[in-house]
N, C-alpha and C positions, 0 to 999 in steps of 0.2 A: 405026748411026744409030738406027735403033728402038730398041737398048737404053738407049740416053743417054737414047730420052726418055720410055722407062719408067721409069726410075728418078728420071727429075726428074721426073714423075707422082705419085709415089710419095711424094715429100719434097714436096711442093707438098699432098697428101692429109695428110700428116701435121704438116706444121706448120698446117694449116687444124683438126686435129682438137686440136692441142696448144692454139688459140687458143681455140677455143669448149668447154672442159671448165673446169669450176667446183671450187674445191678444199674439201674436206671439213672440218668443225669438229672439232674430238676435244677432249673435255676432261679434263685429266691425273689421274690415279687421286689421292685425296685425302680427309681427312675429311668426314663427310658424319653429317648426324644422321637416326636411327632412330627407329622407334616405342616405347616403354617393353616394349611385347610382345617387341621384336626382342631384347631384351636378353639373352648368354650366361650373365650370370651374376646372380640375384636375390637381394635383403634376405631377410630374414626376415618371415612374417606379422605384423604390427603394426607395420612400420616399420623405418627409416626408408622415407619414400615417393623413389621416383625421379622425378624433376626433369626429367632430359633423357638421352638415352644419343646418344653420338658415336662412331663407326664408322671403322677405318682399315684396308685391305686392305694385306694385306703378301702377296708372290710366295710366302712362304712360311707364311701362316697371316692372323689379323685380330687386331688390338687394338680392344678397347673399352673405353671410358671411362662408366663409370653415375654421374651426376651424383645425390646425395641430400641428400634436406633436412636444412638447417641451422639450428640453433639456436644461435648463438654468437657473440661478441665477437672472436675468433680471427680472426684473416685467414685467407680461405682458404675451398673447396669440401670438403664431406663427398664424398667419392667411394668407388667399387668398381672397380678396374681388374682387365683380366683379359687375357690373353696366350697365345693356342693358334698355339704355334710348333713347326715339325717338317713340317708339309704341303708339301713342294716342290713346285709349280709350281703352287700351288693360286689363284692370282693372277697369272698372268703381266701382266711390264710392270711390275709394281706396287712391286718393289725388295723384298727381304727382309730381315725385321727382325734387330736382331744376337742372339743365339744363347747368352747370358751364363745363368752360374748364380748361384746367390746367395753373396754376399761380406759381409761384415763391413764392411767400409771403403765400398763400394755404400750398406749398409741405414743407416750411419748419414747417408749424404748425404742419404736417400733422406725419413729423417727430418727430419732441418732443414730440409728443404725443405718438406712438408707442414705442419708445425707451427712455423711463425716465430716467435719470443717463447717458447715453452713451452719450461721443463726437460722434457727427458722422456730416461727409463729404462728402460734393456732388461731385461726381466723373464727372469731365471737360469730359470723352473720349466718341465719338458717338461708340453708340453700338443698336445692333436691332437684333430682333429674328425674329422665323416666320411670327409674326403679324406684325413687323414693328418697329420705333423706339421706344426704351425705356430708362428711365433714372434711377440712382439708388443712394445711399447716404449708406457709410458703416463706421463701428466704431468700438470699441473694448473697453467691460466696466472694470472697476475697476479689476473685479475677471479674466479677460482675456476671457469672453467669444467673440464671433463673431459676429456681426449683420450686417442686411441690410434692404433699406426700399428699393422697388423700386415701379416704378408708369410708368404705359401705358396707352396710348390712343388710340383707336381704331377707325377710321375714315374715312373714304373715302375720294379723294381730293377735293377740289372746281370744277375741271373742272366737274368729276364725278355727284355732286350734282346738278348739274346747270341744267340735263336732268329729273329734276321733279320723279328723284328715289334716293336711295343708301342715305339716310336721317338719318338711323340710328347710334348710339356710343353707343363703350362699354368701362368702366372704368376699370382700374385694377388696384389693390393695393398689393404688397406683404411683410408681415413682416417676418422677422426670424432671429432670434436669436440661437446661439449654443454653447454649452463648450466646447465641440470637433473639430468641422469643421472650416476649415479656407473662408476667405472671397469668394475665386476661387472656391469652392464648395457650399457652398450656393449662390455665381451667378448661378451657372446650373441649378437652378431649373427654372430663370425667363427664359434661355432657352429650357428648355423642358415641359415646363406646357403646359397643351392643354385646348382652349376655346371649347367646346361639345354643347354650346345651340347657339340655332341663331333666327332670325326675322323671324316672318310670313308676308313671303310677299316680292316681290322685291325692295318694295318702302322705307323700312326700314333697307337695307341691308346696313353694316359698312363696308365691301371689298369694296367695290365698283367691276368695272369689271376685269374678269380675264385677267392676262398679258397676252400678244402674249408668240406664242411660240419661243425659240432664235434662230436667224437668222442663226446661225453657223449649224446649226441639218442639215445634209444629204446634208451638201455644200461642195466642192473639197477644199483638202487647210486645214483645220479646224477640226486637230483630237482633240478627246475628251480621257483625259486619266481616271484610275479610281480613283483617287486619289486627284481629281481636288474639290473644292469646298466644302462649308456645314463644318461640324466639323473637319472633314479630314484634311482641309488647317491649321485650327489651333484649334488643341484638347482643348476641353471643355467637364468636367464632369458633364454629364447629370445625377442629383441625386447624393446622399452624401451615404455614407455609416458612420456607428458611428467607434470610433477607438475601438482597439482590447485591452480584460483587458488586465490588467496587472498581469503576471503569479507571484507569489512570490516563488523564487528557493533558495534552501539551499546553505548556504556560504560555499566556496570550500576557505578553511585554504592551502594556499600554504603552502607544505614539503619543508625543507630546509637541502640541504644536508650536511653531518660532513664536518667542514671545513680540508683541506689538512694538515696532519705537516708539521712544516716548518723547513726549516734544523737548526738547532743551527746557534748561532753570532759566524763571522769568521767560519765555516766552509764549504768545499767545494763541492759544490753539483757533482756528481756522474752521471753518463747518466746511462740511464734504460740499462738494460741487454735483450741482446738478445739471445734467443734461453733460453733452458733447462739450471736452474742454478746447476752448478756441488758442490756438496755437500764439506762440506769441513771437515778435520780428526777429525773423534770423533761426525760429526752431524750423527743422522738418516738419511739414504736415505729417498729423497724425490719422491714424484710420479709424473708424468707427467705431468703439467699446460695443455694440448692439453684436449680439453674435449674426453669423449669416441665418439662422434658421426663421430668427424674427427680424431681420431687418426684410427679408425676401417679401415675407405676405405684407409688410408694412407698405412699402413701396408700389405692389402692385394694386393695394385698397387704393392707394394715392392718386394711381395715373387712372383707375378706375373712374374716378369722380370729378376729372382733371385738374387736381391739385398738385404743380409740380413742387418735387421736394430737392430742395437747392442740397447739395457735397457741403457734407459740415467745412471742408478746405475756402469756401466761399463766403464763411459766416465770418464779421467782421471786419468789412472790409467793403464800401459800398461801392466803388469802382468793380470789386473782383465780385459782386455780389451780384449787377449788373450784366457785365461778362461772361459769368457762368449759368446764368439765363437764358441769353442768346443762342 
């Protein structure tokens, strides 16, 4: 008897306790936006600027989405996506992202889809930046603006993995679009962006190990000039600058000047006269064509030396030539 009514004691306690407990909020793991700071992977110094970055935890790494400024007619966001997958359990709950490497038939969906309307073309030439190879597809839409998709992979080699570490990859995506810039300036950004987040832990590292150092350093024979390597060898603009307005300047009306007379038909043209022209019987005397500023030191060299210099009014005429000597 006592135990029956211990035990309905017990269940009497427990459904009292099961009535008055409150049930917990939880909200399910999800995109979420970040600081511009928080961002894994950053533009280049001068642009483009970041807009917004959006955050997605995966069980086995995080995606982020870096939203950049756009200049374009193009439908569509300039973005920077980036992808650090390989971290198991590094989000639990959270689902893990899928695990794909880069395909051909992917990169071209991958394109239509970022650039709607635009032709765009996978560029045949090896090219690699700091991280290593990358590849890119670039077009030019209807309105003349610029675009480029480019896409990296971030990996360490198979010899590297084999040693049970350096497991990790990181995805890169880059769109951009411009009215201004040409294709050569927005490539500079896929060379100057910097990746800023990295793996906890050696076993999930995407470098794999650091290179040796080059055998040429502090060896006879093997000078290093400074000019040698990096952008230097072949100038690449790291980051775009927008173009400069357009000033609007008032129209300058070219002056045209009176056309020359022309001599009468059949008549014969006459060579210019030099020197002071001597007036002729019945004209006014004329004054000097010599302006004053050189006739002045002319005249004073003259009386200098005591050379007087006869009034052109007295040239031709040797009575008045006489007279105005006196």
């Amino acid at each position: 008897m006592r135990l029956r009514k211990t035990i309905s004691l017990m269940a009497v306690v427990s459904t009292m306790a099961g009535c008055t407990s409150t049930g917990g909020v939880r909200q399910p793991s999800g995109p979420e936006t970040v600081a511009p700071e928080k961002a894994l992977v950053l533009p280049p110094p001068g642009g483009p600027s970041i807009v917004s970055v959006v955050e997605r935890k995966r069980g086995n790494g995080v995606e982020q989405t870096v939203s950049l400024f756009t200049s374009s007619s193009v439908p569509g966001q300039n973005f920077l996506k980036v992808q650090f997958l390989g971290a198991s359990g590094a989000n639990p709950g959270a689902g893990d992202a899928g695990f794909s490497m880069i395909n051909e038939s992917g990169i071209r969906r991958e394109v239509a889809r970022a650039a709607p309307g635009v032709p765009m073309a996978t560029s045949a030439t090896f090219l690699q930046n700091a991280y290593g190879p990358f590849g890119y597809a670039s077009g030019r839409s209807p309105a003349g603006d610029s675009c480029i998709y480019a896409w990296q992979q971030i990996r360490s080699s198979v010899n590297a993995t084999s040693q049970a570490r350096n497991f990790g990859m990181i995805q890169l995506r880059l769109r951009l679009c411009d009215a201004r810039a040409s294709e050569r300036q927005l490539l500079g950004i896929v060379y100057g962006y910097t990746v800023t987040g990295t793996f906890d832990g050696a076993t999930w590292n995407p470098y794999g190990n650091p290179p040796p150092a080059d055998a040429a350093l502090g060896r006879t024979g093997a000078p290093v000039y400074p000019d040698e390597g990096g952008y230097r060898a072949s100038p690449m603009p790291i980051g775009y600058e927008p173009a400069p307005a357009i000033v609007s300047r008032p129209r300058v009306v070219p002056v045209r000047s009176a056309p020359a007379s022309q001599p009468a038909a059949g008549a014969t043209s006459l060579p210019a006269p030099i020197g002071p022209r001597v007036p002729l019987p019945g004209e006014a005397p004329q004054t000097s064509a010599m302006p004053a500023a050189v006739a002045e030191p002319v005249e004073q060299s003259a009386r200098a030396i005591g050379v007087t210099v006869p009034s052109p009014d007295c040239i031709g005429d040797a009575a008045l030539t006489a007279a105005c000597r006196q």
